[in-house]
N, C-alpha and C positions, 0 to 999 in steps of 0.2 A: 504494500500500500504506500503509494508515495504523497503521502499526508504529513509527514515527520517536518520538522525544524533542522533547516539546514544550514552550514556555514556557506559563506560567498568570500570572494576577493578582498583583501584587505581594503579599509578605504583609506585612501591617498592621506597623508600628514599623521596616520594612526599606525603604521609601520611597525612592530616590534623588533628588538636585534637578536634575528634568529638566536645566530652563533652561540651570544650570552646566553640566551635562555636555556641555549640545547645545554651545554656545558652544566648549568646550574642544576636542572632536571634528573642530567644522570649523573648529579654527582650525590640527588638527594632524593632518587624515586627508584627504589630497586627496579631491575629486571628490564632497564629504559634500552633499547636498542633501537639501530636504526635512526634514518636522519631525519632530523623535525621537520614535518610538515604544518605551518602558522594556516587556518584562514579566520576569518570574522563571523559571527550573529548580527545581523545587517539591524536588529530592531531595537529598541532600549532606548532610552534617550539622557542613562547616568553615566555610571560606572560602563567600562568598555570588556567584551565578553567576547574570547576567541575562540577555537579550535584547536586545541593541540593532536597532532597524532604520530605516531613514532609505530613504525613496524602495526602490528594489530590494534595496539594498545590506541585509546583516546582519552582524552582529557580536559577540561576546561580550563581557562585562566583567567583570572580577574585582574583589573587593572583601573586607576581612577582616570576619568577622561583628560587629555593632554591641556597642559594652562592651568589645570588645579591648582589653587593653594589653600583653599581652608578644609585641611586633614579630617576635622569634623565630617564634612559631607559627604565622604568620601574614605572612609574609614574603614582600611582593608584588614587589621590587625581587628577589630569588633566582629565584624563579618566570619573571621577566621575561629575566631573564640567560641562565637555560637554554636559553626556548625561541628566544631569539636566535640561543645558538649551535648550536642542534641542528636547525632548522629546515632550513639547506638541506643537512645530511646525512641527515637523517633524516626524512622528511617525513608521518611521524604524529606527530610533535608540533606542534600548530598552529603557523601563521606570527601573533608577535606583531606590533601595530602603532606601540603608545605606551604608556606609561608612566609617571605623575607619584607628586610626594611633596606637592604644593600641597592645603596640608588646605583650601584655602579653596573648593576644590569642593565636596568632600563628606564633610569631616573627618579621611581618611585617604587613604594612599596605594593606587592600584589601578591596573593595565592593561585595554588591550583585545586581544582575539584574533580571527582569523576565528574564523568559527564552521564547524565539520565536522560535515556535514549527515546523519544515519543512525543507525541501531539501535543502542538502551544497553539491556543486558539487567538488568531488574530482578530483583525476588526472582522469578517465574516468567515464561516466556515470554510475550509480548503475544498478546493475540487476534490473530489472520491470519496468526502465524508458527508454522510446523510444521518442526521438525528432526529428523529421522531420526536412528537411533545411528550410523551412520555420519555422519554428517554432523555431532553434536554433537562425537565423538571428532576430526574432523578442523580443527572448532574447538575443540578443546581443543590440539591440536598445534600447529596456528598461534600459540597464547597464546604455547607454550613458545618454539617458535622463534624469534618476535617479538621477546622477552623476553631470547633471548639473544642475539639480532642489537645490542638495547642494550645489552648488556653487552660487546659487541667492538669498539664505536666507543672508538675511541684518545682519551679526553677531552683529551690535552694535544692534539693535532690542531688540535681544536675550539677551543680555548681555552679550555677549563677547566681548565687545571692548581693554576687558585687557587682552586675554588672548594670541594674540603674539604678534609680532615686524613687521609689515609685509614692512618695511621700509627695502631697503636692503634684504630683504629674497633670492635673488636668491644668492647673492655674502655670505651671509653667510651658505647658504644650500652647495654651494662648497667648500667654506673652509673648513666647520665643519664637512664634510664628508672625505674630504682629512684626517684632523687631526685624523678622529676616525681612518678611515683605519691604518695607520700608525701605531695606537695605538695596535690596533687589531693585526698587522700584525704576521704570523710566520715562520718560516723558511722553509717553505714546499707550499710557499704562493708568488703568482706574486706580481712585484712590481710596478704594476697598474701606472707608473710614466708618459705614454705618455698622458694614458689618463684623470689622474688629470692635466695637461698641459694645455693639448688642452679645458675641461671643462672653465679651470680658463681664459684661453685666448677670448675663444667665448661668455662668456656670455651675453645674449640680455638685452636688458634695461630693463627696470625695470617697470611692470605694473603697469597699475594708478588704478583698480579693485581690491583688493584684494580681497581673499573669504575663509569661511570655506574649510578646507580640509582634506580630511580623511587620505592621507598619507600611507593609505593600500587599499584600495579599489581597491579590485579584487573577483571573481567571488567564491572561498571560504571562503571569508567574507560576500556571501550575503545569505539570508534565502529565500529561494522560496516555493510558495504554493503547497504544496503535491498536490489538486486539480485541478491549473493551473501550470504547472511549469515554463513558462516564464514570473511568474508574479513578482515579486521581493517584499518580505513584509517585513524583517529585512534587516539591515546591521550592523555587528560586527566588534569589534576589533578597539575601536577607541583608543588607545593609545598614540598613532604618532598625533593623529589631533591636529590640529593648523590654524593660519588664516598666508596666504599668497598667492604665485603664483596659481591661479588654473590650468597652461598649465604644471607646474612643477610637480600636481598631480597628472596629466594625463600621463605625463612621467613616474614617479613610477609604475601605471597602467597598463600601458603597455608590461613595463620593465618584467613582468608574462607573458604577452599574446603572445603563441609561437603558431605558425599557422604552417600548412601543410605544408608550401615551404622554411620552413628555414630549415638551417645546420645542420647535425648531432649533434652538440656541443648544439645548445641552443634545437632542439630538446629533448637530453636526458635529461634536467631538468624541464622538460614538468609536470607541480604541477595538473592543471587544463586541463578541456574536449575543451580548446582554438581552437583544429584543428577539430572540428568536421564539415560533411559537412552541408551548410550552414552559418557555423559562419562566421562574418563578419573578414577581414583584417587589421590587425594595421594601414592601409591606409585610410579604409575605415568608422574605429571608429574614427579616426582626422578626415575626412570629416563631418562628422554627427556632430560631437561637433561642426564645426566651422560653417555651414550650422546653427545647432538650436540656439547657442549662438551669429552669427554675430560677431564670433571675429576672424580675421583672424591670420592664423597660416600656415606660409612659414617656417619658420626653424626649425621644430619637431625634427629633426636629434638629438638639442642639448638635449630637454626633454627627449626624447628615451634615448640615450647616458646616461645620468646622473641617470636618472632609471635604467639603467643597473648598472652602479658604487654603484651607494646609495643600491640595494640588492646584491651587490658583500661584499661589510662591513657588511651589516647585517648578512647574511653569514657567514660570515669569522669573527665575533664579537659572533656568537656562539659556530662558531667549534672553536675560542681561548678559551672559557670555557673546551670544550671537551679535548684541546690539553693541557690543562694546569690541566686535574684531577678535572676542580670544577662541571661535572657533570658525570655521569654513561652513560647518554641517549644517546644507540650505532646508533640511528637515525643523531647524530650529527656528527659524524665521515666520511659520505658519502660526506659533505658539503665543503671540503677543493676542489674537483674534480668538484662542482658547480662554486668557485671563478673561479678555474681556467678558465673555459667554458665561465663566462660572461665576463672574461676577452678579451676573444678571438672573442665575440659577440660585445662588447663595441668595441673594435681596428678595426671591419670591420665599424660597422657604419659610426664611424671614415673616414676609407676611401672612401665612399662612400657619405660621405657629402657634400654638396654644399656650406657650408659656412664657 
């Protein structure tokens, strides 16, 4: 079935140096033979995600996008830590292999991971794959569940009880989101100020749970079985992950999932097969969490809201790269016409809230 995710040609100014890499792999991946073959995952819009393959073997490689400097956002040693300790409870989060800070390879720090081999649903289904609405709804239900199954792994278990703050987590996920935007901001850019207000004014108390959370977890971050494909057998992209809110996760989550009856606006940034028939409703994937988890959840408006805002900056923290020359990548240039939409997504919510 040629439905899989596949790598392409490197893109021009993202170059890796073979040589160094290869050197460095077999000096710290047993059994490395054979000469490195580099290509690229053409989709992503953060962190840069290649192809390793050496003889039979493959591999992934993380890497933060070229012009980086604030370490925070891009934080490949957090990335690495996670999938350390979550791998053998959890095993959709790939197995990492190695990890360096030696810029003398390739200027920065980055890992490698196996590579998990299967179906990443883009903005619509691939040719050759056909899902029934039964069958969408029941990958829609596996999201949920999945989702929550990382939210029940006990992180001090694991060994992350160091790895955040989750005291305060919602009030400083608003501030610090306020601050970036700002930071971000450019002259051709909303000025998002009703609804860092209104966020800053509503926030809910503060959950006495906190949990792993993946902080990206959306339907092109997950890996499904070429053979089954509503089965879900990776999940990628953990860079963002951290220990706090898990309803505040579920807002990011969502913040992606643009169904059949919304607006033209959040319609056209439709990334994922979200509106297909069968899929369930942003209504009805807070039902299911709050159903399987027993935790009840009356004011989703604010998590919605705030997953809207938190990918309005992330957004608009790439096209500042674009707008300011520190990248070429003309996929980033459409992104200023994204803020503006969730802007306008975010401000209805807004009205239409109850709290």
């Amino acid at each position: 079935m040629g439905i899989t995710d596949k790598p392409v040609k490197v893109r021009r100014g993202e170059e890796l140096k073979t040589k160094a890499v290869e050197e460095f792999l077999k000096d710290n991946i047993n059994g490395l033979e054979g000469t490195l073959n580099i290509t690229q995952f053409p989709s992503g819009f953060s962190n840069l995600t290649y192809m390793i393959r050496a003889g039979k073997k493959e591999f992934v490689l993380r890497r933060p996008p070229f012009g980086t400097k604030a370490k925070t956002a891009h934080d490949m040693s957090r990335e690495y830590h996670i999938l350390s300790a979550l791998h053998p409870v959890f095993p959709y989060a790939p197995k990492p292999f190695v990890y360096t800070e030696d810029s003398s390879i390739m200027g920065c720090p980055f890992y490698v991971m196996e590579r998990i081999q299967g179906i990443i649903l883009r903005k619509d289904l691939p040719r050759g794959l056909e899902m029934s609405p039964e069958d969408a709804r029941r990958l829609c239900e596996n999201l949920i569940d999945l989702h929550l199954e990382l939210h029940s792994i006990d992180y001090k278990k694991v060994g992350l009880g160091d790895f955040g703050r989750p005291e305060g987590y919602v009030k400083r996920q608003v501030q610090g989101w306020s601050r970036r935007y700002l930071a971000a901001k450019t002259e051709d850019a909303p000025d998002f100020e009703r609804i860092m207000e209104w966020l800053d004014k509503k926030m809910p108390p503060e959950r006495t749970r906190p949990s792993i959370i993946h902080n990206d977890y959306k339907l092109d971050n997950l890996v499904l079985d070429p053979e089954n494909p509503v089965r879900i057998i990776g999940i990628l992209d953990w860079e963002m992950a951290t220990i706090g809110d898990p309803l505040m996760d579920m807002g990011s989550s969502l913040a992606y999932w643009v169904q059949k009856d919304d607006s033209k606006e959040f319609q056209s940034i439709r990334l994922m097969p979200t509106n297909i028939p069968g899929a369930l409703t942003r209504k009805e994937l807070v039902a299911r969490y709050s159903e399987q988890s027993g935790i009840s959840i009356d004011n989703f408006g604010f998590y919605f809201c705030f997953g809207l805002f938190r990918l309005a900056v992330i957004a608009q923290q790439i096209y500042f790269r674009y707008f300011h020359g520190q990248t070429k990548d003309k996929r980033f240039k459409a992104l200023i016409f994204a803020v503006h939409n969730l802007e306008k997504t975010a401000t209805r919510v807004i009205e239409q809230s109850h709290i």
